[in-house]
TORFIDREN-637090 format. One line per 4 residues: their letters; for each residue x, y, z of C-alpha. Coordinates in steps of 0.05 Angstrom, whole numbers, plus 32768, in hexadecimal, padded with zeros to 4 digits. Layout:
<sites>
A) X Y Z  ...
</sites>
This chain:
<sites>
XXXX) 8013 810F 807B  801D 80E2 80AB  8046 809B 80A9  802C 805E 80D3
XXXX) 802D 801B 80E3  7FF2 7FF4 80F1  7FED 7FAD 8101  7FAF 7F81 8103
XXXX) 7FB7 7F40 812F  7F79 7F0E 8128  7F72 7ECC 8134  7F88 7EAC 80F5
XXXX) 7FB9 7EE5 80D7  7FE6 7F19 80EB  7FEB 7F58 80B4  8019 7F9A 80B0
XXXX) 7FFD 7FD4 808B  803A 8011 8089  8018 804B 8067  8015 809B 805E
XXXX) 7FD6 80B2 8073  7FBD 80F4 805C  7F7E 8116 8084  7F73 814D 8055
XXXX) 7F68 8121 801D  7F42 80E0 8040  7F80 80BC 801A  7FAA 8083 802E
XXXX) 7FE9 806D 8007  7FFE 802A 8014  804B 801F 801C  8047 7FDF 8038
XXXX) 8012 7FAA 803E  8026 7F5D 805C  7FFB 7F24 807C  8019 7EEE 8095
XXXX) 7FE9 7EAD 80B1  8006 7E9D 80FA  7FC7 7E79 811A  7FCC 7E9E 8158
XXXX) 7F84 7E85 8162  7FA6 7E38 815A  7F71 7E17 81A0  7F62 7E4D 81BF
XXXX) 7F18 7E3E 81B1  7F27 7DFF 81DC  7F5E 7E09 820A  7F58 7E57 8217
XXXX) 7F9F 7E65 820C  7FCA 7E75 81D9  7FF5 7E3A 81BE  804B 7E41 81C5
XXXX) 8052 7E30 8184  801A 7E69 8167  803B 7E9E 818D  8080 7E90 8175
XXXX) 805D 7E96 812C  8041 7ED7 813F  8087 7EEF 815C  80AA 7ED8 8121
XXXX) 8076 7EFC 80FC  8086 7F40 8127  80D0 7F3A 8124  80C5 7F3D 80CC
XXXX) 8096 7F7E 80DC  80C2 7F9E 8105  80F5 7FA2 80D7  80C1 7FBB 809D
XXXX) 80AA 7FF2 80C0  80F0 7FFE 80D4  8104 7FFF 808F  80CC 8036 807A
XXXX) 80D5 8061 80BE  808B 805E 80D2  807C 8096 8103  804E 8077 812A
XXXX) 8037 8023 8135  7FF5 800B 8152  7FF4 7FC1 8159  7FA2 7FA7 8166
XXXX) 7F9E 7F62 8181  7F4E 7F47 8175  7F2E 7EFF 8180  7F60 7ED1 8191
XXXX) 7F88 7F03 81BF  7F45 7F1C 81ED  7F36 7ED4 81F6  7F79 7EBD 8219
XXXX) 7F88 7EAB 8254  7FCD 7EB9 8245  7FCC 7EF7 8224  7FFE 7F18 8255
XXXX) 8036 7EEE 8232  8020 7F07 81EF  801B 7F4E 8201  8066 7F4B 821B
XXXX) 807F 7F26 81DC  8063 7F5A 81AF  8078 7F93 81DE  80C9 7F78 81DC
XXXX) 80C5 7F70 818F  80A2 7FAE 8172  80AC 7FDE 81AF  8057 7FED 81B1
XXXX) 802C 7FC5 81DE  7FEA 7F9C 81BD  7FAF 7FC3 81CF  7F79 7F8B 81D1
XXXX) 7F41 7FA4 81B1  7EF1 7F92 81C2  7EC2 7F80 818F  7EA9 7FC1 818A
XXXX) 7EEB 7FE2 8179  7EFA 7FAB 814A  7EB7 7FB4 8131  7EC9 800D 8129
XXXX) 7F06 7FFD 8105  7EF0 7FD5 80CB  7EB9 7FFB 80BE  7EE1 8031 80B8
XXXX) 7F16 800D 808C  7EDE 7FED 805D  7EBF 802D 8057  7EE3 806E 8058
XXXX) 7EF6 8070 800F  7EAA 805B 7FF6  7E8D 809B 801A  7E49 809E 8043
XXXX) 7E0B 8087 8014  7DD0 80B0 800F  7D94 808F 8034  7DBD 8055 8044
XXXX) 7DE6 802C 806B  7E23 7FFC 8062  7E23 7FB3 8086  7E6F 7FA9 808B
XXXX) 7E7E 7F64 809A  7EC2 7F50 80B6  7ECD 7F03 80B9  7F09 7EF4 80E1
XXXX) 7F29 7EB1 80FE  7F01 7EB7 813B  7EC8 7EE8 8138  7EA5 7F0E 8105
XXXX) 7E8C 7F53 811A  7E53 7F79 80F7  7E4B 7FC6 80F0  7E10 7FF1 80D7
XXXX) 7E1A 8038 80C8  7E21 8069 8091  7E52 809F 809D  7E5E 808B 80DD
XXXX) 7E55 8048 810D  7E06 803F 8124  7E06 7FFD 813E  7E46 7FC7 8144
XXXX) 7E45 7F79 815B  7E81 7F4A 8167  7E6E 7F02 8164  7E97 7EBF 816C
XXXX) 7E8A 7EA8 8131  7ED1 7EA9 80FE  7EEA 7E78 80D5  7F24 7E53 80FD
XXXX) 7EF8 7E4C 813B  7EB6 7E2C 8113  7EF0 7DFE 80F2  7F0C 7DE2 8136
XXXX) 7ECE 7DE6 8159  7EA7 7DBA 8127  7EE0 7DA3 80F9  7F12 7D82 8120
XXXX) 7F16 7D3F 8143  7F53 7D27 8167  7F81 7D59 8149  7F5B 7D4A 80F8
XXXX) 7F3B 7D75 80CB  7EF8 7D51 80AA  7F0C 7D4A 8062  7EE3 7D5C 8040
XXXX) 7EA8 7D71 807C  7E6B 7D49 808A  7E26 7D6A 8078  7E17 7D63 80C6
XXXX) 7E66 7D88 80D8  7E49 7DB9 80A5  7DFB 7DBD 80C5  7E22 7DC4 810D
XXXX) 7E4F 7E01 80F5  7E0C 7E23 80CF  7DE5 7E16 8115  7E1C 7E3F 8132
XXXX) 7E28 7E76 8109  7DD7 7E7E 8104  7DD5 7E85 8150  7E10 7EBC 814B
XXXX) 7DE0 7EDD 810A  7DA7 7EE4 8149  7DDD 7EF9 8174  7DEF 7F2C 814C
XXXX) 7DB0 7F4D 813B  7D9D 7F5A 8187  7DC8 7F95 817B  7DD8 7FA0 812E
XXXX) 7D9C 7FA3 80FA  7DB8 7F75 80CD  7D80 7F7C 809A  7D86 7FBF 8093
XXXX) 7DB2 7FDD 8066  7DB3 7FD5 801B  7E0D 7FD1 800B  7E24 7F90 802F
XXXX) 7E70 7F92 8033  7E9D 7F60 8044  7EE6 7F56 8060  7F1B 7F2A 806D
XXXX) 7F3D 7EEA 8051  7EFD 7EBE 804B  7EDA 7EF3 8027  7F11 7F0D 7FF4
XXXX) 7F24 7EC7 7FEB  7EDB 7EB0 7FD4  7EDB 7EF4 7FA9  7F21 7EDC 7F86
XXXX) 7F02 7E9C 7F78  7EC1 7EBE 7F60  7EE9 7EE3 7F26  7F10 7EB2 7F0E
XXXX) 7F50 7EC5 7F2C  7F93 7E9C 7F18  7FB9 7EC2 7F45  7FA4 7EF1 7F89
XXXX) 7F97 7F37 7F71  7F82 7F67 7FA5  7F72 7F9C 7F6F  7F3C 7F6C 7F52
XXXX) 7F23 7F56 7F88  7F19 7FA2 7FAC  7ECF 7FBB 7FA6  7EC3 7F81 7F80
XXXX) 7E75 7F69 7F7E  7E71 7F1F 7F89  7E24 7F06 7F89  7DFA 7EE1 7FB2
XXXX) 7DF4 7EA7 7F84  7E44 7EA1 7F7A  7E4F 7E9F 7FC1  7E1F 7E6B 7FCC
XXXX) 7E41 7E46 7F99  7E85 7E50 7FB1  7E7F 7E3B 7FF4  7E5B 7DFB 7FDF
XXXX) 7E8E 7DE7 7FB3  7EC0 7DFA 7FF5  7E9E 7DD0 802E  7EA0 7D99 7FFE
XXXX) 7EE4 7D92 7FE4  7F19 7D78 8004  7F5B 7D91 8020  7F82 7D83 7FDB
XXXX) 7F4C 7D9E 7FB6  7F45 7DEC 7FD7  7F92 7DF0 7FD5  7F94 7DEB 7F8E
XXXX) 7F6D 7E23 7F80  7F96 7E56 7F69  7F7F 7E94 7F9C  7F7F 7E67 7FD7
XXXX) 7FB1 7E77 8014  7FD7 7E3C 8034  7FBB 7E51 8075  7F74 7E57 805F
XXXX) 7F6B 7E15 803C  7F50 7DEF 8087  7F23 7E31 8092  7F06 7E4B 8055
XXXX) 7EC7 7E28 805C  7EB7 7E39 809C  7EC1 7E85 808C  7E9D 7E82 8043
XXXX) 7E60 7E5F 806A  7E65 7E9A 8098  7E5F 7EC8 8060  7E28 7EA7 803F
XXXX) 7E04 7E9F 807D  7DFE 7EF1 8084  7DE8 7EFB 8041  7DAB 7ECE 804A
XXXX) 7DA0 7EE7 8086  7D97 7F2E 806D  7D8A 7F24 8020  7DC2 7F41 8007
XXXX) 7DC5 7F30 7FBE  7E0F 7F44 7FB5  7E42 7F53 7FE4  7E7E 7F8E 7FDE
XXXX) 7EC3 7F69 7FE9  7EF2 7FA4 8006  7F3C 7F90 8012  7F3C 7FCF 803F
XXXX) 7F2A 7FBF 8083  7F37 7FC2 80CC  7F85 7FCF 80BE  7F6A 800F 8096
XXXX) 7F47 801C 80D3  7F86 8011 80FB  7FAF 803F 80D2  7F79 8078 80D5
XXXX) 7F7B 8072 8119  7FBC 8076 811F  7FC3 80BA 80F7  7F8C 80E0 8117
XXX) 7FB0 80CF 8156  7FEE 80EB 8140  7FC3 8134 8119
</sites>
């Protein structure tokens, strides 16, 4: 058994995951699992650098972490920086606030890596299926990145397609969020995110497997609201089956509400209320694309993949 620390720093949120991993048994018992939204992301679409103000969130965010792993003596930390980071200009002065904080430098992943992670995360406890493959979806705040494989990664994309850079690209004038979005805001964010879809399938075959799963805030979040949810349940909402037909729904009934009217639903984050209907669009988006009639919401994901990582490198 191994203890670890793994920390998963995206464009929109910042999350700690302290568990004991155990290789024999495939297992991994959580001890500690936090998310925290910082909007590290917060321009960088625009200005390519990472705002004062969204660093010192993410900072303040480390400095809590610290003293959590701390707390549970964690043998080992891996802190993986994704979108937002690999997109800065400024990413030196990130790397150095994280390195004085938590004593481990960022390693700033590629797409691909991200990509290896959360398929790993989504899908070591479901097991390889027999003559099949899984499409593990991972809709972040600035990219989504899709993976095809079975027991093992066959094909992985990265795209710049996540739900806090649709919303600022399309979303925002002059500092304003639409509210609610205009059906030709909408049309401009599905023109994107259909041009990342063909992206993507250069390298992934998107059509090809049958199990469709799906991470992140903008999927679990659509899945909470799909059940009926008074209050956030991860239980619930792991391995949950959420169909076609619901989604479609759901996101409708997102892009056209306004600001008030997504945060009073029940399962809705403060931070995700301006983004959620970029990232269910997203979501919707790829099951049309490949037919999927249903889609497998995992809570486990890249930080799964994280901590895995972390314990084979310490066997």
């Amino acid at each position: 058994m191994t203890r670890v620390a793994a920390i998963d720093c995206g464009t929109n949120s910042i999350r700690l995951l302290v568990a004991d991993a155990h290789p024999e048994t495939g297992e991994l018992v959580d001890l500690d699992r936090l998310m925290k939204i910082v909007r590290l992301g917060q321009g960088v679409d625009r200005t390519g650098r990472l705002a004062p103000e969204a660093l010192e969130r993410t900072f303040a965010a480390c400095r809590e972490y610290a003293a959590v792993i701390k707390e549970h003596g964690a043998e080992r930390i891996r802190f993986v920086a994704t979108s937002a980071s690999r997109d800065a200009e400024n990413r030196d002065e990130f790397v150095s606030g994280v390195l004085d904080i938590l004593g481990v430098e960022p390693e700033v992943i590629t797409g691909d890596q991200e990509a290896a992670y959360s398929f790993t995360g989504a899908t070591k406890e479901l097991g390889p299926v027999d003559g099949d493959s899984y499409l593990v979806v991972d809709i972040g705040g600035g990219s989504t990145e899709f993976v095809v494989g079975n027991d093992h990664v066959r094909a992985a994309r990265s795209v710049d397609i996540g739900c806090v850079r649709l919303t600022e690209r399309h979303l925002v004038r002059d500092g304003v969020i639409s509210d609610p979005p205009t059906d030709t805001e909408i049309a401009a964010i599905r023109a994107d995110i259909e041009a990342a879809l063909d992206l993507a399938e250069q390298t992934v075959p998107l059509r090809e497997a049958r199990t469709l799963v799906g991470l992140a805030g903008s999927v679990t979040t659509v899945a909470a609201i799909a059940l009926g949810l008074t209050e956030y349940d991860s239980a619930l909402i792991h391995h949950s089956l959420i169909p076609y037909d619901q989604v479609k729904e759901i996101t409708t009934r997102l892009l056209h509400a306004t600001h008030a009217e997504r945060a009073a639903i029940p399962v809705m984050h403060p931070g995700r209320v301006d983004v959620i209907g970029a990232g269910a669009l997203v979501l919707l988006a790829i099951m049309e694309r490949t037919g999927a009639e249903e889609v497998v919401v995992s809570e486990h994901d890249i930080l799964d993949g994280i901590a895995w990582a972390v314990a084979a490198d310490a066997g």
